[in-house]
TORKOL-4160 file (C-alpha; in steps of 0.2 Angstrom, whole numbers, padded with zeros to 4 digits, m for minus):
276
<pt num="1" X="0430" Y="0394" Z="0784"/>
<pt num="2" X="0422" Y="0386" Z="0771"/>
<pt num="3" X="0403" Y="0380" Z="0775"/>
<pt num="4" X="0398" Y="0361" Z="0777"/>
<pt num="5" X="0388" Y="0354" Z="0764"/>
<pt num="6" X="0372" Y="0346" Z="0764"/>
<pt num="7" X="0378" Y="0328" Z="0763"/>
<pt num="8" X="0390" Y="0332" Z="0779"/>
<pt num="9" X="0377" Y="0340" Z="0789"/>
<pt num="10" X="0366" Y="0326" Z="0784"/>
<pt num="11" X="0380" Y="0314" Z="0790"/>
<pt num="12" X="0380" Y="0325" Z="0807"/>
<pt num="13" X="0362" Y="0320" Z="0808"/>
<pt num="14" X="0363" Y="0303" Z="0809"/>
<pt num="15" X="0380" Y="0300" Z="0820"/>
<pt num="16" X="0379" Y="0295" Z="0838"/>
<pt num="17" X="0387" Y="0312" Z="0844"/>
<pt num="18" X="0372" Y="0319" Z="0837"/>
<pt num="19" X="0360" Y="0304" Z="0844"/>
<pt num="20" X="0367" Y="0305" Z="0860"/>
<pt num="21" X="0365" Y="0324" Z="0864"/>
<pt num="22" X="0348" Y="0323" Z="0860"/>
<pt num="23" X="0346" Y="0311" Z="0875"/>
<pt num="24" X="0357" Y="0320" Z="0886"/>
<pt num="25" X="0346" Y="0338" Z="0884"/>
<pt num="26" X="0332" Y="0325" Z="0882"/>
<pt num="27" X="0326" Y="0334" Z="0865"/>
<pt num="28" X="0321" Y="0316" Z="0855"/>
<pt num="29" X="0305" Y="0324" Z="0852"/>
<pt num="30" X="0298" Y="0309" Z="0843"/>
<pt num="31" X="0296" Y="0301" Z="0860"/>
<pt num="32" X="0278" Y="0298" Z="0865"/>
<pt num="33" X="0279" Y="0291" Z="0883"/>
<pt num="34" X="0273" Y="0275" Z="0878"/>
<pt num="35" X="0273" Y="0261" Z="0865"/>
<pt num="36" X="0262" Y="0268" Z="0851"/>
<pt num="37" X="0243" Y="0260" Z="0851"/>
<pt num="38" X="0247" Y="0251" Z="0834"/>
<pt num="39" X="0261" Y="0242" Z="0840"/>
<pt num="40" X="0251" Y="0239" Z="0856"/>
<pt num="41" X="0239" Y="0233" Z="0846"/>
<pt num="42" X="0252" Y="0221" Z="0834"/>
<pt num="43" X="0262" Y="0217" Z="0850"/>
<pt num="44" X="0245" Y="0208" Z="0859"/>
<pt num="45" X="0243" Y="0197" Z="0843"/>
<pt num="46" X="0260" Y="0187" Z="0845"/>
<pt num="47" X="0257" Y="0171" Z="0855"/>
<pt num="48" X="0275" Y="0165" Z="0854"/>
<pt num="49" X="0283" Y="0171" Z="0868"/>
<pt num="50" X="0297" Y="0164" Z="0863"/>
<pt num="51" X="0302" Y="0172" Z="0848"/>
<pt num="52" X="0319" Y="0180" Z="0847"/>
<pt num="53" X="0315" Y="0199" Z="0845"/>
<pt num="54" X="0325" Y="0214" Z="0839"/>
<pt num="55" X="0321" Y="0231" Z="0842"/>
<pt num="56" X="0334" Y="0242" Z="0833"/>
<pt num="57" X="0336" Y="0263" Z="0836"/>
<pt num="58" X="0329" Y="0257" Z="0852"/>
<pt num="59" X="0326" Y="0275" Z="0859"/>
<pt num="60" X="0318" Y="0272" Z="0877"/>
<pt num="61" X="0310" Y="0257" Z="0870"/>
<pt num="62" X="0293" Y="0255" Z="0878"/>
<pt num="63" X="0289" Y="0242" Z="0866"/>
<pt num="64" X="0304" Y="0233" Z="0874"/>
<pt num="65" X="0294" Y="0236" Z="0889"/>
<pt num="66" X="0278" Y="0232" Z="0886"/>
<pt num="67" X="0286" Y="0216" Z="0877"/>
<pt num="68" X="0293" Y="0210" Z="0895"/>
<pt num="69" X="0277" Y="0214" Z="0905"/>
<pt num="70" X="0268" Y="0202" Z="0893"/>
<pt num="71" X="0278" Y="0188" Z="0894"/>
<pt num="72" X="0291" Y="0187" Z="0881"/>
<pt num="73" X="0307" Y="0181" Z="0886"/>
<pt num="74" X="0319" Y="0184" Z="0873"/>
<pt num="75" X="0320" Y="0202" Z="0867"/>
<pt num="76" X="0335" Y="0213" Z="0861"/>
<pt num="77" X="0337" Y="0231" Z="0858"/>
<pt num="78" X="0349" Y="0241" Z="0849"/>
<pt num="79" X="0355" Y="0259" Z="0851"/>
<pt num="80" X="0370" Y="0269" Z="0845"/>
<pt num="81" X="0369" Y="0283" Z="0858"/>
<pt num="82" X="0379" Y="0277" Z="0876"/>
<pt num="83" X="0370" Y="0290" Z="0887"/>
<pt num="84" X="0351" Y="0279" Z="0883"/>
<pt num="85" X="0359" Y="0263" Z="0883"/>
<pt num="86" X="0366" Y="0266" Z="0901"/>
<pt num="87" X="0350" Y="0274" Z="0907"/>
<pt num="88" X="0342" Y="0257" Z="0899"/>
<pt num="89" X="0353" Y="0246" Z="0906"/>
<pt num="90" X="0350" Y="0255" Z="0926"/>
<pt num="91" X="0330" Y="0252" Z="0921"/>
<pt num="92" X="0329" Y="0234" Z="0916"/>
<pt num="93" X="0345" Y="0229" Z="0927"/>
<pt num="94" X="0343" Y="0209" Z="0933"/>
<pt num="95" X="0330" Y="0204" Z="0921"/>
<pt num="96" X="0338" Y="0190" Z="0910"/>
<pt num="97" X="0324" Y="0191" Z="0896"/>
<pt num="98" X="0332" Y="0208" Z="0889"/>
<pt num="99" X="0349" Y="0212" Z="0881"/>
<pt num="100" X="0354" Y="0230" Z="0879"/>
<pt num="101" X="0367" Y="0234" Z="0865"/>
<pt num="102" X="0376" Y="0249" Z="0862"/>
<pt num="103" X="0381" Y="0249" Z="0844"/>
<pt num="104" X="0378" Y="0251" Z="0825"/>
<pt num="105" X="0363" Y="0242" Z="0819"/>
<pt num="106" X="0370" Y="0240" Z="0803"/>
<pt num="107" X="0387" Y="0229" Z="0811"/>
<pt num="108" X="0373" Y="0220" Z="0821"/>
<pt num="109" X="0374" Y="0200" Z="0822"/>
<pt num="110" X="0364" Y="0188" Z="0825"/>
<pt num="111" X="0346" Y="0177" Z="0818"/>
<pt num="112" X="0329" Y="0185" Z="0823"/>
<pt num="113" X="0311" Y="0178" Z="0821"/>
<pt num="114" X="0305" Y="0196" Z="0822"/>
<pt num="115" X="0312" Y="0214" Z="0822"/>
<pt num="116" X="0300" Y="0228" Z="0826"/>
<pt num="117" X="0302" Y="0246" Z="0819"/>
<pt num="118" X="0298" Y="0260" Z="0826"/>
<pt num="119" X="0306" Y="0277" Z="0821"/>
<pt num="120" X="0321" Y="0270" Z="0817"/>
<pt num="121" X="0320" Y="0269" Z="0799"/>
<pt num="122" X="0314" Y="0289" Z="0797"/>
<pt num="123" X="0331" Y="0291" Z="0809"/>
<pt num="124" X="0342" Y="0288" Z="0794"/>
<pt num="125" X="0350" Y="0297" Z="0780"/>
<pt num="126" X="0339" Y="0290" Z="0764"/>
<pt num="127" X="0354" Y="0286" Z="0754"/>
<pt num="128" X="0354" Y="0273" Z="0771"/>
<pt num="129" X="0339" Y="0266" Z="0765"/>
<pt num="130" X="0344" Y="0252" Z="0753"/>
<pt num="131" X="0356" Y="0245" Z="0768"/>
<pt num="132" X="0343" Y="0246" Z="0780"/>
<pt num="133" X="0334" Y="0233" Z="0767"/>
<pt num="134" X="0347" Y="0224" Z="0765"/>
<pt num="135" X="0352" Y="0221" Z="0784"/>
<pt num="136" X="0336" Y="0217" Z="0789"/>
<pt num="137" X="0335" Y="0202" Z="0777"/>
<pt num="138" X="0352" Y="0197" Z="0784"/>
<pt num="139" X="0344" Y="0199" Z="0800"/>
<pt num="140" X="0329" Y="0187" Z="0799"/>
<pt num="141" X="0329" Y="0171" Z="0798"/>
<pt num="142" X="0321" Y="0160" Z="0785"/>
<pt num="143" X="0302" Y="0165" Z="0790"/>
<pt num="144" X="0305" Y="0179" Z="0799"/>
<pt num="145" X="0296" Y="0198" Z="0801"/>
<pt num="146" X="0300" Y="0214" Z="0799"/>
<pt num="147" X="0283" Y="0222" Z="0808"/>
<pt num="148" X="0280" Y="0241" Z="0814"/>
<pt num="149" X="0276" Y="0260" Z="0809"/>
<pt num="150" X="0280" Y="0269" Z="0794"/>
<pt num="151" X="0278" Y="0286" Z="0793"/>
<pt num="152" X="0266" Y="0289" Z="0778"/>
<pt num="153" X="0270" Y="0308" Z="0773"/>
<pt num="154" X="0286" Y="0321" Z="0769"/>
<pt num="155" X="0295" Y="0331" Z="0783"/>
<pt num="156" X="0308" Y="0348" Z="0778"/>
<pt num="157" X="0324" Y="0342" Z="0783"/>
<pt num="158" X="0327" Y="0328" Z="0795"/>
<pt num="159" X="0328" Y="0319" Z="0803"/>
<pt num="160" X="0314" Y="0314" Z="0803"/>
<pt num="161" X="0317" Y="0308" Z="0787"/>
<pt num="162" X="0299" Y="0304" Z="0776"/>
<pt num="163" X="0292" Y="0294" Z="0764"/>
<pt num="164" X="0276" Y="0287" Z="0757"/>
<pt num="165" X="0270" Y="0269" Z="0754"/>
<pt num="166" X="0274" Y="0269" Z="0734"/>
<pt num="167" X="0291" Y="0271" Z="0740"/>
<pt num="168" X="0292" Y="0256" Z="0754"/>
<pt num="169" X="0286" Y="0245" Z="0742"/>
<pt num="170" X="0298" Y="0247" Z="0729"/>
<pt num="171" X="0312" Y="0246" Z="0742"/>
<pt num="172" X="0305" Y="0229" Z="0749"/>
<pt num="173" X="0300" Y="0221" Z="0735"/>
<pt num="174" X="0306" Y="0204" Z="0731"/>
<pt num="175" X="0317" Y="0203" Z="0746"/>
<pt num="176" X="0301" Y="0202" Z="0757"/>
<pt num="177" X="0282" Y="0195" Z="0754"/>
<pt num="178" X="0269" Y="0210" Z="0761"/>
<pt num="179" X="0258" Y="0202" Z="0773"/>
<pt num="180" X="0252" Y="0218" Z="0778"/>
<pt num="181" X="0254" Y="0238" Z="0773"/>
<pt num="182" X="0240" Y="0248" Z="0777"/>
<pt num="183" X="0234" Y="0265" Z="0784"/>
<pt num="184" X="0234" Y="0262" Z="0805"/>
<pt num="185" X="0219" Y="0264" Z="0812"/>
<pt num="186" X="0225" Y="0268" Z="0829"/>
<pt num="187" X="0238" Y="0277" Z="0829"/>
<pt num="188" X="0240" Y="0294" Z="0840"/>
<pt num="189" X="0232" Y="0311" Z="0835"/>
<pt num="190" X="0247" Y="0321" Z="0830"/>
<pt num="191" X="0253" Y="0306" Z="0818"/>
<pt num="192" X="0235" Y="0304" Z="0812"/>
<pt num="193" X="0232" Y="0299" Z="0792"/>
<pt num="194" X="0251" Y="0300" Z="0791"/>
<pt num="195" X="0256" Y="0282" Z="0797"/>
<pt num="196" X="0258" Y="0263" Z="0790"/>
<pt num="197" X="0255" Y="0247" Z="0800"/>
<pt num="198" X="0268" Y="0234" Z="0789"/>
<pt num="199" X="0273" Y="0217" Z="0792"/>
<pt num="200" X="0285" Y="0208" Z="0779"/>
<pt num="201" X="0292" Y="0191" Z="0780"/>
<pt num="202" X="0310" Y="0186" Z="0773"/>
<pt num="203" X="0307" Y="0179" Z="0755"/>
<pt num="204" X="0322" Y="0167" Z="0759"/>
<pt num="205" X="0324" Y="0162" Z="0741"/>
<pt num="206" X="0332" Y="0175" Z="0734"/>
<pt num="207" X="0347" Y="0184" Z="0736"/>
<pt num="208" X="0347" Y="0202" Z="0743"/>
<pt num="209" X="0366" Y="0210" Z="0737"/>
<pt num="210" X="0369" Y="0231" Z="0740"/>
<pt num="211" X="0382" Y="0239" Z="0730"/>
<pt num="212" X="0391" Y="0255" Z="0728"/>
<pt num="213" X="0388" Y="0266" Z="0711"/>
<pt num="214" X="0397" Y="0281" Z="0705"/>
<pt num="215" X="0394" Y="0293" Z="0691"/>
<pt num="216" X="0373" Y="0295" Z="0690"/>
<pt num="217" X="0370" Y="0314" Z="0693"/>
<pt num="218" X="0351" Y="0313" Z="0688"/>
<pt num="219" X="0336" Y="0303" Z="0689"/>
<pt num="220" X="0334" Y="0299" Z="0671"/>
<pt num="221" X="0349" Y="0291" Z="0670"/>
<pt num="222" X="0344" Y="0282" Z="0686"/>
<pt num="223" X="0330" Y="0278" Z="0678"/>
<pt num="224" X="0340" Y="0271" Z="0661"/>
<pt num="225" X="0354" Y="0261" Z="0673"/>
<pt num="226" X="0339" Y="0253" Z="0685"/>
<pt num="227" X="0331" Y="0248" Z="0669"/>
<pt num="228" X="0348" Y="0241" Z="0662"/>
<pt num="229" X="0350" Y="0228" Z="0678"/>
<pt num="230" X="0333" Y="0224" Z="0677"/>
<pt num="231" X="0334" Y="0217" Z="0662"/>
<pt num="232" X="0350" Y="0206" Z="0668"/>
<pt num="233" X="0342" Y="0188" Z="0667"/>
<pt num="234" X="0337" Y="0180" Z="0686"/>
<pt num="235" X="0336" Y="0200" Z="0694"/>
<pt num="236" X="0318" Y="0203" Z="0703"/>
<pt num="237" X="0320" Y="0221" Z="0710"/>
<pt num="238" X="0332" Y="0235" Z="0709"/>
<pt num="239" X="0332" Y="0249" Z="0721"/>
<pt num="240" X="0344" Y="0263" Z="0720"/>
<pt num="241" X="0347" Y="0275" Z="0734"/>
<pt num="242" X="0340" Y="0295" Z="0731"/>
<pt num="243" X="0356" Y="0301" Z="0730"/>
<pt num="244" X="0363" Y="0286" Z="0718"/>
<pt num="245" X="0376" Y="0282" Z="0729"/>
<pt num="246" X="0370" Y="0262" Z="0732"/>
<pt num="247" X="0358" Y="0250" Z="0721"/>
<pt num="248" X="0351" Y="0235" Z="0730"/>
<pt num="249" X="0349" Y="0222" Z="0719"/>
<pt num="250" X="0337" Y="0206" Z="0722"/>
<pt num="251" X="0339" Y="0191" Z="0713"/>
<pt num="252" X="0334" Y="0173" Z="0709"/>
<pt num="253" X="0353" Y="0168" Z="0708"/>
<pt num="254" X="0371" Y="0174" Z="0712"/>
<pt num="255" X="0374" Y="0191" Z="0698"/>
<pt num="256" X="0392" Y="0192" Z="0690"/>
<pt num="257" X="0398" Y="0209" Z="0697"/>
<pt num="258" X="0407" Y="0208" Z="0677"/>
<pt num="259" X="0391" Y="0206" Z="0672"/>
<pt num="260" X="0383" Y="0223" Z="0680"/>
<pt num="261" X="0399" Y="0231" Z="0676"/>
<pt num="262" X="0395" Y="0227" Z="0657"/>
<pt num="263" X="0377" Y="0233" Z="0657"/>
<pt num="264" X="0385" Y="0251" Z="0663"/>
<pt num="265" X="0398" Y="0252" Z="0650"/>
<pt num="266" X="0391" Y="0262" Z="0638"/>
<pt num="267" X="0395" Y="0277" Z="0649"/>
<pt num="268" X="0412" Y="0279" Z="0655"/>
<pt num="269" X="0409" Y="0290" Z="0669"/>
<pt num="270" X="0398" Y="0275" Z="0677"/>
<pt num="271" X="0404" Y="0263" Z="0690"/>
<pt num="272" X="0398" Y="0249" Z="0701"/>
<pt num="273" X="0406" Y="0238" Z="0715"/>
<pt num="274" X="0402" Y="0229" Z="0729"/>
<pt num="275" X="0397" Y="0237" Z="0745"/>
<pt num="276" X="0405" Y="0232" Z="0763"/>
């Protein structure tokens, strides 16, 4: 039998088979049994209690939680795994100021003043992570946050999947204004030095387009293709996925998919389309 590859076993990682064993045997290891001090600490600055919040890759979402005991009526969460989401829905049964969802984040609808993260972005693939961009611009509307924890730091395998701040910033850029990004300060002692407090707000004035690419196999020609759409006239940022397989594309005004397509043409093995 022939072995899986990395890219399916990553794939395996980050489906809800997988998601929702690990709450069945009760092995989300990530979980800390409360909302985490810097979200606490985020969480008891918000005076609106009225704001429409998301909370995506809910887990058992003590911040959802903590959100209802102080006051705010209008909260979300989102989960792919149907074992947590009923357990969530038995727990917070009758109270009208929370909606449960069991579903894929990325097929999610809706307008949100605020979406919190909190392990959710680690949770996926990194080839994932222009779309997670991408959504959550979608997501907000004009004005909205995208606030929470980052891990700051690498990790063998995954998930949890790492990354540093360098690397959140070029992924964000353009499509978001950085209020904040910063080392927290509170954070618990296992996660110490290793974590960011972020708030971004939609920059609602440009566009925020993902697309699929074929035929890069290295970094320098991801380097040399990036540097060839940048140069495309009203382009702010271009981010391409690690594995080259999507390029997020932010931008003053609407881009020619022709006109991508041409800037590629000097090699035949490249090609670019949009994404779903």
């Amino acid at each position: 039998m022939e072995e899986p590859s990395a890219e399916q076993l990553l794939e395996e990682k980050s489906g809800q088979s997988y998601w929702d064993t690990r709450y069945k045997d009760k092995t989300a290891v990530w979980d800390i049994g409360e909302v985490s001090p810097p979200l606490r600490s985020y969480i008891d600055k918000i005076e609106d209690k009225n704001l429409h919040i998301l909370i995506p890759g809910c887990g058992n979402t003590y911040e959802a939680e903590y959100l209802l005991q102080q006051g705010f009526k209008q909260v979300t969460v989102i989960d792919i795994a149907p074992t947590l989401v009923e357990k969530l829905k038995d727990k917070f049964a009758g109270n009208i100021h929370i909606q449960i969802i069991l579903g894929d984040f990325f097929t999610q609808q809706g307008q949100y003043d605020l979406i919190l993260e909190q392990t959710f972005f680690c949770a996926l693939p990194p080839r994932m992570r222009p779309h997670y961009a991408a959504k959550m611009h979608s997501l907000l509307k004009q004005g909205g946050k995208l606030a929470g924890v980052l891990f700051n730091c690498s990790f063998e395998g995954g998930p949890p999947f790492g990354a540093y701040q360098e690397e959140y910033e070029a992924l964000f850029k353009e499509a978001f204004h950085f209020n904040v990004m910063e080392p927290c300060r509170n954070s618990i002692a296992p996660r110490a030095n290793n974590e960011l407090m972020f708030e971004l707000k939609k920059n609602a004035e440009v566009l925020v387009q993902r697309y699929v690419f074929k035929g890069i196999t290295c970094n320098g020609c991801k380097q040399t293709v990036t540097d060839k759409f940048s140069a495309i006239e009203g382009v702010l940022n271009v981010c391409m996925s690690g594995d080259f397989s999507e390029v997020l594309i932010v931008s003053k005004k609407e881009i020619a998919l022709l006109e991508l397509q041409s800037s590629i043409a000097y090699d035949a093995r490249y090609s670019i389309s949009k994404a779903d």
